[in-house]
C-alpha positions in Angstrom: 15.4 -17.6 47.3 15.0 -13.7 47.3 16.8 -11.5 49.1 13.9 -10.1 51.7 15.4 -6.4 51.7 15.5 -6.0 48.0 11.9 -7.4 47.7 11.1 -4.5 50.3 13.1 -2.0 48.4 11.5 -3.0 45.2 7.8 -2.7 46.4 8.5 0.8 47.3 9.3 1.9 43.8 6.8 0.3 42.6 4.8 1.9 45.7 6.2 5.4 44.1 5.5 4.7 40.6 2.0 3.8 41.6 1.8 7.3 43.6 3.1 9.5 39.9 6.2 9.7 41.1 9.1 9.6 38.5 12.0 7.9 38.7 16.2 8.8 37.2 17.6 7.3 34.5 19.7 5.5 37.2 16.8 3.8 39.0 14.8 2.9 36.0 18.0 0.9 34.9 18.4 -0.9 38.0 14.8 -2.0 38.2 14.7 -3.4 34.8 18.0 -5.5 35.5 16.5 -6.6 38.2 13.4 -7.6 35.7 15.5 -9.0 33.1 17.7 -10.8 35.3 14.3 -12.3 37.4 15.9 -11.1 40.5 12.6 -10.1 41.7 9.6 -12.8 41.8 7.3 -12.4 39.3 4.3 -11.1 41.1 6.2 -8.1 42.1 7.9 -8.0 38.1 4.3 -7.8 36.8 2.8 -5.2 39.4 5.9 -3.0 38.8 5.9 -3.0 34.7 1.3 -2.6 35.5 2.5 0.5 37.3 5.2 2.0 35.4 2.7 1.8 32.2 -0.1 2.8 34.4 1.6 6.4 35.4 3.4 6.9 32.3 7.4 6.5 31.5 9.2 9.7 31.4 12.0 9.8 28.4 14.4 9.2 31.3 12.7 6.2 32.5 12.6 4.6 29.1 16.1 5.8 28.4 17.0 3.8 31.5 15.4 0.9 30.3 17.3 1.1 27.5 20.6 0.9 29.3 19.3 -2.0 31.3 18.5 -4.2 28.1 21.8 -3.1 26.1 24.3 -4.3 28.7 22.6 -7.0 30.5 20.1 -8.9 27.4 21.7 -7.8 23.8 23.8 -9.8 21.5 25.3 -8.3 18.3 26.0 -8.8 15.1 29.3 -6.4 13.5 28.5 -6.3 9.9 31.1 -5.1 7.1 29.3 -2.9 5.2 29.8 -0.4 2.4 27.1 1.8 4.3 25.5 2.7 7.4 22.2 -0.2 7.5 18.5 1.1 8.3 16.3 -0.5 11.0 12.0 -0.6 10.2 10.3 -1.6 13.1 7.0 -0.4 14.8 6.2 -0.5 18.5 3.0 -3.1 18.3 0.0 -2.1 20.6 -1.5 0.0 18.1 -5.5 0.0 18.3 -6.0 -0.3 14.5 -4.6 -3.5 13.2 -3.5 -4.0 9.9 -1.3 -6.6 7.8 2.2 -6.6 8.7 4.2 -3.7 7.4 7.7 -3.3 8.6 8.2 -6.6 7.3 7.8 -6.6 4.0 8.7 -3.2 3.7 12.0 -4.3 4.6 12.2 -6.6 1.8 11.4 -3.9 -0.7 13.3 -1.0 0.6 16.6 -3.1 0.3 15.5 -4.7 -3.2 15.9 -0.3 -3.6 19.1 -0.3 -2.8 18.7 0.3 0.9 20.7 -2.1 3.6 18.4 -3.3 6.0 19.2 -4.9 9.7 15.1 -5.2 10.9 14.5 -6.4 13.9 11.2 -7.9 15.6 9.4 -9.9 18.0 6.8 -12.0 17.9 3.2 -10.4 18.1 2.2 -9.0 21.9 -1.1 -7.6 21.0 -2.3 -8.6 17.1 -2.5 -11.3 15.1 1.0 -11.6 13.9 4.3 -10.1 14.6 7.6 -9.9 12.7 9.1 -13.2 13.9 5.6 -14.8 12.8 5.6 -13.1 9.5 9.2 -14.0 8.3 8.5 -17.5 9.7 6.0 -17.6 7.0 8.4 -16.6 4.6 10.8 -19.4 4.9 13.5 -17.9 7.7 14.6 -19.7 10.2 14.2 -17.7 13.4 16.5 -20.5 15.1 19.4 -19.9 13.4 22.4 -18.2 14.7 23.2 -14.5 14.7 26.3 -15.5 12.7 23.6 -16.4 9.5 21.9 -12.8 10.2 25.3 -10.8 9.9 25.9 -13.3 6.6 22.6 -12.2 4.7 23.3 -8.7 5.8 26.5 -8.6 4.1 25.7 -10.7 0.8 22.0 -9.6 0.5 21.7 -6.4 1.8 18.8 -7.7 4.4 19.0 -9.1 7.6 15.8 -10.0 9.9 17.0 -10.2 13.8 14.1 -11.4 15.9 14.2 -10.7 19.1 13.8 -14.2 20.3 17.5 -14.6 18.8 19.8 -11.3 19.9 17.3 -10.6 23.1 18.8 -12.7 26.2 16.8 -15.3 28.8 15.2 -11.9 30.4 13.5 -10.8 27.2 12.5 -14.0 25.8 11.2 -15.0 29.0 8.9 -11.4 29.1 7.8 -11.7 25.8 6.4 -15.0 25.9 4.0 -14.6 29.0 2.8 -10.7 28.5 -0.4 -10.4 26.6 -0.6 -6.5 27.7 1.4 -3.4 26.6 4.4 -2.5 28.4 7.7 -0.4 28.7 9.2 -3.2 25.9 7.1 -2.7 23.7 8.8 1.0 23.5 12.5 0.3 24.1 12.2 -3.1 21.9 12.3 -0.8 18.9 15.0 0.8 20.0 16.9 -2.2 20.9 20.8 -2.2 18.9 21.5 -6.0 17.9 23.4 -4.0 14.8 25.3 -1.4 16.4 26.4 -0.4 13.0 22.4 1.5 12.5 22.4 4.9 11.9 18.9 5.5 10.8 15.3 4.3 11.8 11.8 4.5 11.1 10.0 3.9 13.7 5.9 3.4 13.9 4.5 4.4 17.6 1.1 2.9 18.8 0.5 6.5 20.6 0.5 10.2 18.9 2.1 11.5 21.7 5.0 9.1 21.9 6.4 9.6 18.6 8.5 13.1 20.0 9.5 11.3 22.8 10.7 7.6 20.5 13.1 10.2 18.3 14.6 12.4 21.2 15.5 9.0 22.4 16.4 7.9 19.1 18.8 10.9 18.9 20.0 9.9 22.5 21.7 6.2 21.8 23.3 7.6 19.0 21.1 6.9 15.8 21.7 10.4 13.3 18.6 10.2 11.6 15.0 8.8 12.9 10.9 9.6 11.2 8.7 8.3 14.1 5.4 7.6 13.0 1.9 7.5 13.7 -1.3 7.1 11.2 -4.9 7.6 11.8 -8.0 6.4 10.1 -10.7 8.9 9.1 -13.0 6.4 9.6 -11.9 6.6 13.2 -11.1 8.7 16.1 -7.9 9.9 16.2 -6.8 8.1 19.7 -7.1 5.1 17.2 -3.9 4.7 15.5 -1.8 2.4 13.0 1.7 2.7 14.0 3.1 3.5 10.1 2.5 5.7 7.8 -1.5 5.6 7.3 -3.1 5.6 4.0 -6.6 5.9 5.4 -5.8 9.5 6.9 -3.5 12.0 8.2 0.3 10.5 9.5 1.9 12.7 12.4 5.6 12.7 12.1 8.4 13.5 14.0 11.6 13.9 12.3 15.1 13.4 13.9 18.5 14.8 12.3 21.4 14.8 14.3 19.7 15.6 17.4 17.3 18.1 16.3 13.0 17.4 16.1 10.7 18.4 13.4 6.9 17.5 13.5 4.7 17.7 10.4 1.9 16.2 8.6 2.1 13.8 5.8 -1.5 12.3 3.4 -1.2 10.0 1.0 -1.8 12.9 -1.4 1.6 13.6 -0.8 2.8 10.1 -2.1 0.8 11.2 -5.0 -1.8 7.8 -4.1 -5.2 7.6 -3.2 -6.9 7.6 0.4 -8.2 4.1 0.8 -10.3 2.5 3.8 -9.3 1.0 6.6 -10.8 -2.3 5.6 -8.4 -2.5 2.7 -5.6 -2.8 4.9 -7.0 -4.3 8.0 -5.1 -7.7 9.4 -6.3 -10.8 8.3 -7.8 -13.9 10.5 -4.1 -15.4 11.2 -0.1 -14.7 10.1 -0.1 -17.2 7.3 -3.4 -14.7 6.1 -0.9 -11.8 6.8 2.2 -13.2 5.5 0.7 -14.2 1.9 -0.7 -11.1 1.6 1.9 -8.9 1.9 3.9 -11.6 -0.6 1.0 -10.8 -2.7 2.6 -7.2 -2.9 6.0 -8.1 -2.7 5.8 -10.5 -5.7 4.0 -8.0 -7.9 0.6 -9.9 -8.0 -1.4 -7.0 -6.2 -1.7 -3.2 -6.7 -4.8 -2.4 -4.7 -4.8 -0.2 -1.6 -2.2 -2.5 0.3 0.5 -2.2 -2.3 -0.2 1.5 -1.5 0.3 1.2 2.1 3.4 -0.9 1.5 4.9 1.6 -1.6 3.9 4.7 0.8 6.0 2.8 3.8 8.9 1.8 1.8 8.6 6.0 0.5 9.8 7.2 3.7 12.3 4.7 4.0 14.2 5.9 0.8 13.4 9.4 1.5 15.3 9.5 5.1 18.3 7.6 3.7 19.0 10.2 0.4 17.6 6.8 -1.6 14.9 8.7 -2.9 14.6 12.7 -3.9 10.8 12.6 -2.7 8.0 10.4 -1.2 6.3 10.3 -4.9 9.7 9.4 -6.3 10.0 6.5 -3.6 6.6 5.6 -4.2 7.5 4.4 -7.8 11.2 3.2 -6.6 9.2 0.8 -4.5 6.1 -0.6 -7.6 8.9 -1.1 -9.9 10.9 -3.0 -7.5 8.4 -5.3 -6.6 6.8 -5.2 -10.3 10.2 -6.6 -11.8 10.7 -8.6 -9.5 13.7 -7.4 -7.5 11.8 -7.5 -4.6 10.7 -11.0 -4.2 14.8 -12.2 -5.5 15.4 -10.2 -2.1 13.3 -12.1 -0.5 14.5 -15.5 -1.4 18.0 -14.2 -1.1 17.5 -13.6 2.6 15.9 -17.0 3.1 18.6 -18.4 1.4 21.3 -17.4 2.9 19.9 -16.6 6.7 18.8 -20.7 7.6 21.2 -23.4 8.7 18.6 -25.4 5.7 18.2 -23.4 2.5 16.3 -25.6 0.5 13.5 -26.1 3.5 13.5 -22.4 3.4 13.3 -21.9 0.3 10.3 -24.7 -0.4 8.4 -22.9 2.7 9.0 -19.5 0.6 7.3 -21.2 -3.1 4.4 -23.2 -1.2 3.1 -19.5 0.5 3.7 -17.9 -2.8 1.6 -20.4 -4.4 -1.2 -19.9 -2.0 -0.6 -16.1 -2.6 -0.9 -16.7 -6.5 
């Protein structure tokens, strides 16, 4: 049963919210506890997230979200590391779909030297999200935290999905929304590896890449690039949520607190613009998942080991890997053309399953489809 008086004091916020009214940092943490712990019936959870998207989360709001999913639905993972790890992730929602990035470019930035803790969820909106993309792969999204925090350590890559470090609330959320909400913001900005110091972070909306790095700065990460691409083959309130190599990529920069906002193209990776249909998701994540192995293995160099080279560029350029994009640009070909990239990959699916050699067979029969 639920208590009658918190119901009542619950529909009024989200009575307020529905009005434009804001709400503290405070209040927005004790309405997503309330969420994530279900203490509220679900009607009144899905008219409340409805609203708080419909008027617009302030950086307070989402900050107190934040706090509400760190103390009461986050496991983690205490790595021993030689250096700080990196986080790619992207918020999801974005209008124009492509084949899964963050993933892969996780592979290759660490097969560059970068460690790598990435997180994901399964897919809200597209075809296929990070936890159906290293599925794909071979990695067991059922194994322990312990595994993760293993392949971090002796690999230099780690995949957390949020199905695994994200408590009963979460997983619970995640598998009945089909619609954009307040998650799909903080759940980039979630901490399973405490240990992360810098992120790059795709956002599905221009305007929210300022406000996804002053948070970023906020919970303590020192460096963030929050992205967001654009097509020229589309308006601009279309967006991919990574660096774009169909058009113009806004960035915002964070360094110890501080914003900077700029422009990149993919002249400045020194590659050429391609079209959106070069990159565009395929019909299903096993479609997804052997195409991006197609890159990762070397076997492709078209306009989607572009958009995968460019992505892994920014990576290597925010952690000191790199002395330029152009320079990270080639880092990331050779990796995958010598195959560093691809022994990353098997590392990780080696070492992060409770059955290797299942993994590991799962891994060759997609790259054989991908030959």
């Amino acid at each position: 049963m639920f208590d009658e008086s918190k119901m009542k004091q619950f529909g009024q916020v989200i009575g307020r919210l529905a009005a434009g009214e804001d709400l503290t940092r405070e209040e927005s943490a004790e309405c997503y506890r309330q969420v994530l712990l279900s203490e509220q019936p679900e009607l009144q959870q899905g008219a409340f997230l409805s609203a708080h998207m419909a008027k617009g989360p302030t950086t307070e709001e989402i900050a107190g979200c934040w706090d509400a999913v760190l103390r009461f639905d986050t496991q983690t993972i205490d790595p021993q590391l030689p250096e700080a790890p990196c986080d790619i992730v992207g918020t999801g929602s974005d209008a124009l779909k492509t084949v899964n990035v963050s993933s892969p470019v996780a592979v290759i930035a660490a097969a560059c030297g970068v460690p790598v803790a990435k997180k994901g969820a399964q897919r809200v909106t597209g075809v296929s999200g990070a936890s159906e993309i290293f599925a794909q792969f071979g990695v067991d999204l059922a194994s322990p935290l312990s595994l993760a925090r293993r392949s971090l350590e002796e690999v230099g890559l780690a995949y957390l999905p949020g199905e695994s470090f994200l408590k009963a609330g979460w997983a619970r959320l995640v598998q009945h929304m089909r619609f954009t909400s307040i998650f799909n913001i903080v759940g980039p900005l979630t901490m399973p590896c405490p240990a992360t110091q810098t992120l790059v972070l795709g956002v599905y909306q221009r305007e929210l890449a300022r406000t996804m790095a002053d948070i970023a700065g906020r919970i303590g990460i020192k460096a963030a690039l929050c992205l967001y691409g654009t097509s020229q083959q589309h308006p601009p309130e279309m967006g991919i949520d990574e660096v774009s190599v169909c058009g113009p990529t806004h960035c915002v920069r964070m360094t110890g607190g501080e914003l900077q906002e700029y422009t990149l193209t993919p002249a400045d990776f020194g590659i050429k613009q391609s079209r959106y249909e070069d990159v565009a998701t395929k019909g299903d994540a096993r479609s997804n998942a052997a195409a991006a192995l197609r890159v990762i293995a070397g076997r492709d160099q078209g306009p989607l080991a572009d958009f995968l080279a460019a992505n892994t560029a920014v990576v290597l350029e925010l952690t000191g890997k790199a002395k330029d994009l152009a320079d990270g640009v080639d880092q990331a070909r050779q990796a995958m053309a010598d195959g560093r990239a691809l022994d990353k990959l098997r590392g990780l699916v080696t070492r992060q399953n409770p059955d290797a050699t299942r993994g590991l067979a799962a891994l060759e029969g997609l790259l054989a489809e991908a030959a």
